[in-house]
N, C-alpha and C positions, 0 to 999 in steps of 0.2 A: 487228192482230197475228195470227198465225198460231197454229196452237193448239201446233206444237212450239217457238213462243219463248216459251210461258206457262208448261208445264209443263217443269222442267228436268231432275229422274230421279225415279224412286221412292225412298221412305224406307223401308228395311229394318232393321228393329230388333227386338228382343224386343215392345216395345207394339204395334208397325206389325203385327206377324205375327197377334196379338189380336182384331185386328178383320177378319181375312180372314173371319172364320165369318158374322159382323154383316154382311158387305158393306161394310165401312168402310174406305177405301185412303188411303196417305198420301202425301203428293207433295211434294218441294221446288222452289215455284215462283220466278215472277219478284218481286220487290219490289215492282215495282211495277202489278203486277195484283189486279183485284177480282175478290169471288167470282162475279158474272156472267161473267167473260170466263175463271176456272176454271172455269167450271159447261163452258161452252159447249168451250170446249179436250178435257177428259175426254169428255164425248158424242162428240164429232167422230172422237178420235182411237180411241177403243175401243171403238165402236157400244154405249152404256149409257145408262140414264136415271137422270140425278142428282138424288136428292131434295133433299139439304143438303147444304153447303159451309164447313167452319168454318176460320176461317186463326188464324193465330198469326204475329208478326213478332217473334224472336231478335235480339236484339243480340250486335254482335261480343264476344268475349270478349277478355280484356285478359293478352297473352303476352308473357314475357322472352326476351330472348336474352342472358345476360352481363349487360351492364352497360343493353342495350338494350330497351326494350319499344315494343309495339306492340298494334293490335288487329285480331283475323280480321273478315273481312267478315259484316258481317249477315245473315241469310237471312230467306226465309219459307214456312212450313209451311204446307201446307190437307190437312186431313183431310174425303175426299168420302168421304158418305153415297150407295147406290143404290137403287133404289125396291125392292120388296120380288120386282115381275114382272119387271124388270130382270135378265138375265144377267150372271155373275161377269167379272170382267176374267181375261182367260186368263194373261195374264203371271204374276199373281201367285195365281192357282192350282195350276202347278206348283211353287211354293216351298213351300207349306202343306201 
């Protein structure tokens, strides 16, 4: 797998913005990826050394339409940790 079919955009939110100071960035990846093949996607893609990798797997939430319902598709989150001699990821320096 390629490292742009692992990671799919960045998570910007009020908590995602929190850990720009920590070094701590969040990402919504693929489903069905481990955190070794996160680890190794974010090094690759944005010359950085990943200490930790922690994911979380969301379930679709359960939405009406009328009379109709359904549920949005699941995702998964990984919040990467970077070593301390590690340089920031640039993208998300200019946001903060």
């Amino acid at each position: 797998m390629l490292p742009e079919d692992v990671i799919i955009k960045p998570v910007l939110t009020e908590k995602g913005y929190d850990g720009i100071a920590d070094k701590k960035y969040t990402f919504k990846v693929r489903k069905d990826a481990n955190k070794t093949q996160i680890k190794i996607a974010v090094e690759k893609m944005f010359s950085v050394k990943v200490k930790s990798v922690n994911t979380v797997s969301l379930p679709g939430k359960l939405k009406r339409m009328g009379r109709n319902e359904g549920y949005t598709p699941a995702t998964k989150k990984a919040v990467v940790q970077l070593t301390e001699d590690s340089k920031p990821i640039e993208y998300f320096k200019s946001l903060s």
